[in-house]
N, C-alpha and C positions, 0 to 999 in steps of 0.2 A: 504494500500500500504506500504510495507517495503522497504525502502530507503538503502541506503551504507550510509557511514559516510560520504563518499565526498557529496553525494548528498543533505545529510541534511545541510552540509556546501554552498553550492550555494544555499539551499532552504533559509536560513537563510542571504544570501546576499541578494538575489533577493528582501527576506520581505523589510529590510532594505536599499537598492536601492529606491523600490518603497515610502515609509516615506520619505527620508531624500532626495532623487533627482527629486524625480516628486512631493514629496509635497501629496503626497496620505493620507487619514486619514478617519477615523470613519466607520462608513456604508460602502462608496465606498470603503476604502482600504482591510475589513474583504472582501468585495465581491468579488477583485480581487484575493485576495491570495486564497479563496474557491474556487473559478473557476480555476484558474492554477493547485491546486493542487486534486480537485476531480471531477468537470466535465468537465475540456477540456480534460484530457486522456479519461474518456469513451467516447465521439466523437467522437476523432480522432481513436479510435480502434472500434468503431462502422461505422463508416461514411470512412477512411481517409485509415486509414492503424492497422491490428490486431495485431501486434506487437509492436504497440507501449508502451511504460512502463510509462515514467515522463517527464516532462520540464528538470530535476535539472539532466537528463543523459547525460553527455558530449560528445556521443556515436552520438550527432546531431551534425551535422553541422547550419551553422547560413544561407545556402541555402534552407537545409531539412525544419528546420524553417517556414522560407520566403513561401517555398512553401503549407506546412500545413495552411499557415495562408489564403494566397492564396485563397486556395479552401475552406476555410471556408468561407472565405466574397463573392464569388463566386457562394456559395450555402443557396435558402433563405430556402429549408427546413431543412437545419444545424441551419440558424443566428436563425429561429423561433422555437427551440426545447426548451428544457427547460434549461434554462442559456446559450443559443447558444452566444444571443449577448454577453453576459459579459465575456465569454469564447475566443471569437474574442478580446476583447479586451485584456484581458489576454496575448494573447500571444504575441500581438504586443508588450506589455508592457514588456514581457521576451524578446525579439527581439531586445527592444534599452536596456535592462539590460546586456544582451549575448555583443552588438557594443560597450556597456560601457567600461564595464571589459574584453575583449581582445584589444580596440583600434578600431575596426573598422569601417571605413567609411562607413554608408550604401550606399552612393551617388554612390559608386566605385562597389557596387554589379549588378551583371546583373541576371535575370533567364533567365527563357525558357517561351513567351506566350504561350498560344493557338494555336497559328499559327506556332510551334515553333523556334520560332525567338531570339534570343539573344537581351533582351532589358534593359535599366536600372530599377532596382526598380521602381526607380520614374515613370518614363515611363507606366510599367506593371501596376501599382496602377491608375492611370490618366486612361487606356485602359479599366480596369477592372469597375472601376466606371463608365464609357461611356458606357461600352457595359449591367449595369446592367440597367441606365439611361433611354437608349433608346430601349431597348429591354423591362422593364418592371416596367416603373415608371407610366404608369395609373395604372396597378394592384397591386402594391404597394404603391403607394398613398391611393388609396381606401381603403385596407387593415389597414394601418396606420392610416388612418379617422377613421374605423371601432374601431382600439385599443383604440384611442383619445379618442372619445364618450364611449366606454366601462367603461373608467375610470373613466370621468367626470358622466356617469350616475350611477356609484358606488359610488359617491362621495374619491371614493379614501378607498375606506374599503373594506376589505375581504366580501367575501360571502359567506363563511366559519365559520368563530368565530366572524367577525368586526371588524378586527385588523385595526385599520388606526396607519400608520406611522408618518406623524405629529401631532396629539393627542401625540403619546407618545414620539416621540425625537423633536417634536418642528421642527424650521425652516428649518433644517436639512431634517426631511424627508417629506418635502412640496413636492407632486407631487410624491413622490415614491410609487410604486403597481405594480405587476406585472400580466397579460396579461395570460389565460388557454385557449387551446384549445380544447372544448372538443369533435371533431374528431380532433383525430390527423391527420398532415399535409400530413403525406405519405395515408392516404387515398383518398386526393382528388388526381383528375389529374392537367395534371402541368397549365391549363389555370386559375385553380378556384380560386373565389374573394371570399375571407372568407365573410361569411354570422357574422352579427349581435349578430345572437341570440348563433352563435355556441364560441361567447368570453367572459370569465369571469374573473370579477376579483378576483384574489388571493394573500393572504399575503407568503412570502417566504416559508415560515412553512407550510403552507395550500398546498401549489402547489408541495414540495416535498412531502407533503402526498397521494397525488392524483398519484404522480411517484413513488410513492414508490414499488409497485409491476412491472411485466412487463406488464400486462393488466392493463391501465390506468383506475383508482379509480372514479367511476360517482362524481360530485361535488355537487349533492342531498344527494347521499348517505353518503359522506364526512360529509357532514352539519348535517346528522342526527343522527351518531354516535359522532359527536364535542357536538352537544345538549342534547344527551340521557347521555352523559358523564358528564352532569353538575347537573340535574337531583340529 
């Protein structure tokens, strides 16, 4: 992505925002700033809107924002794509960077629901988490079970190379791994409870290899050229 000089300027506040006012660091702050800056735009141009370019384009509004962010928490085959979640977070994290640096109150912003109603932020957020709650928290519960176990029964290591994260940063990366689906989510229909066997765990590195192409990389096959490679 080629940036303008302004944009690398707000890219460069946002880094430094995020350290120095939310206190961001190590692991989680590298993880936000990669997600801001290379997998929430292909998302939001995949999923949201094709025109979109970057966060650091002042060409948004802090409604446009509000609303991409929206419909990413809105949609769980967005939040369960690959970096969905940490991309959702991302952008909230540019959202109160953006209320920082111009003054504004998010309290005093209204959108548009579903219904389209003029309601406050706060509001829309409270509705949105209600109606994900009670619309689809057995199947998301189960789901989430399903990650749980996945992990705990990886002991928290790649299945891939055996990358574990607290082995090598210690306390720090106690409990981090990240979650593979190996059918991807737009093939099932929108009632289905992920099965057991179709989650695996992967080390960050392992899992963009497997998305590396557009036909997602089998995680056998993965495994066997990581092994045939050490050989």
């Amino acid at each position: 992505m080629i940036l303008t000089e302004q944009e690398k300027s707000i890219r460069t506040e946002f880094r430094k925002y995020l350290r120095e006012v939310e206190g961001q660091k190590g692991i989680w702050l590298n993880a936000l700033i990669k997600a801001a800056e290379e997998n929430l735009p292909a998302l939001i141009k995949q999923h949201i809107r094709e025109d979109f370019h970057c966060l650091f384009d002042n060409v948004y509004s802090i409604e446009e924002l509000i609303s991409i962010s929206s419909k990413l928490k809105n949609d769980e085959e967005i939040l369960a794509a690959f970096q969905g979640h940490i991309s959702s977070k991302a952008i909230d994290a540019y959202i109160r960077f953006y209320a920082s640096k111009y003054n504004i109150d998010l309290k005093t912003i209204n959108v548009t629901n579903k219904n389209n109603k003029q309601v406050s932020l706060e509001e829309e957020n409270l509705q949105v988490e209600g109606r994900l709650t009670e619309v689809r928290i057995l199947r998301h519960q189960r789901n989430r079970i399903a990650r749980q176990k996945c992990l705990e029964a990886s002991n928290y290591t790649c299945y891939v190379c055996g990358f574990n994260f607290e082995k090598t940063y210690g306390e720090i990366g106690k409990g981090f791994m990240e979650v593979h689906h190996k059918t991807p989510l737009s093939e099932y229909d929108e009632e289905h409870e992920i099965p057991q066997s179709e989650l695996c765990a992967l080390c960050s590195n392992c899992h963009s290899m497997v998305h590396r192409n557009k036909e997602v990389l089998d995680v056998d096959e993965l495994r066997r050229i990581f092994l045939s490679s050490k050989k």
